[in-house]
C-alpha positions, -999 to +999 in steps of 0.1 A: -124-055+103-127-033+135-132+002+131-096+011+148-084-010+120-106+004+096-101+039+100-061+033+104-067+023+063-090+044+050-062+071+064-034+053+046-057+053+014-070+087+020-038+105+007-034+114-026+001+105-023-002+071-009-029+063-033-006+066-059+019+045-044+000+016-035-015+016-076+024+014-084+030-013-059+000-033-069+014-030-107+039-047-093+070-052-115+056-049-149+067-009-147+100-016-126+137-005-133+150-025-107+145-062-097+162-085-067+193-096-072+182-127-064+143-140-068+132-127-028+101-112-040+090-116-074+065-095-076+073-069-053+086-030-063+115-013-053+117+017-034+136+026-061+107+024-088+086+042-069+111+074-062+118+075-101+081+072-106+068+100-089+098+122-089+098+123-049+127+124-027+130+088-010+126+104+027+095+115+010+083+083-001+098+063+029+073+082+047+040+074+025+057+035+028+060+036+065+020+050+064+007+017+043+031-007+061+014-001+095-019+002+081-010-034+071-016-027+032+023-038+021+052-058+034+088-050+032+115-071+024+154-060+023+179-073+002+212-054+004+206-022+005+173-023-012+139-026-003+111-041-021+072-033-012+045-058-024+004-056-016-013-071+009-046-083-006-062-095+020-061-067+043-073-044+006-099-076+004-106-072+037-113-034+039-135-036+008-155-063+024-157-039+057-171-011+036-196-030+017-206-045+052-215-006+060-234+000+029-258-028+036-269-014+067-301+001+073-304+040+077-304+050+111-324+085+097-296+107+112-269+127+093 
C-alpha cells in the first residue's frame, strides 16, 4: 500500500467515532435489528444498526460512513431505502501488512 493510500486509512481509523463504527460493521449482523429484505448482503449492517447503536443522528453517521467508504475500508449496498455496510478485509489486511512492513525497517537514527 502507498502512502497516499495509507495515510487516507490510518485517517479513517484515527477517529474515535469511526473506530467504533467499523468494530460494529465487522460484527456484522450478529448485533443487528434490521436485515435485507431479501439475502443482498448477508453479512453486512444497516445503517440503521449503527444509528441505534451509538445513539447518533444518521447525518452523523452517514458522515463517519462516507469517511471509511473512500478510505476503501466498507462497501455499500442499497436495497430500498436502506443501506447496508460490510468490511473490506483486504484493504484492513492490507493496511496491517503496510504497517508491519514499517516496523521492520531499520532506524534511520532521526526523530
Amino acid at each position: 500500500m502507498a502512502a497516499p493510500e495509507l495515510s487516507v486509512v490510518a485517517k479513517a481509523l484515527g477517529d474515535p467515532t469511526r473506530l467504533v463504527i467499523f468494530e460494529i460493521i465487522l460484527a456484522g449482523r450478529s448485533g443487528s435489528c434490521c436485515s435485507p429484505a431479501d439475502d443482498c448482503c448477508p453479512d453486512a449492517v444497516c445503517v440503521c444498526d449503527i444509528v441505534s447503536q451509538l445513539g447518533m443522528i444518521q447525518s452523523k453517521v452517514s458522515y463517519h460512513l462516507r469517511e471509511l467508504k473512500e478510505a476503501g475500508l466498507i462497501v455499500e449496498t442499497r436495497r430500498g431505502r436502506w443501506n447496508y455496510y460490510q468490511a473490506v478485509l483486504g484493504q484492513l489486511a492490507g493496511f496491517a501488512d503496510a504497517i508491519r512492513a514499517m516496523a521492520r525497517q531499520p532506524s534511520t537514527g532521526q526523530g
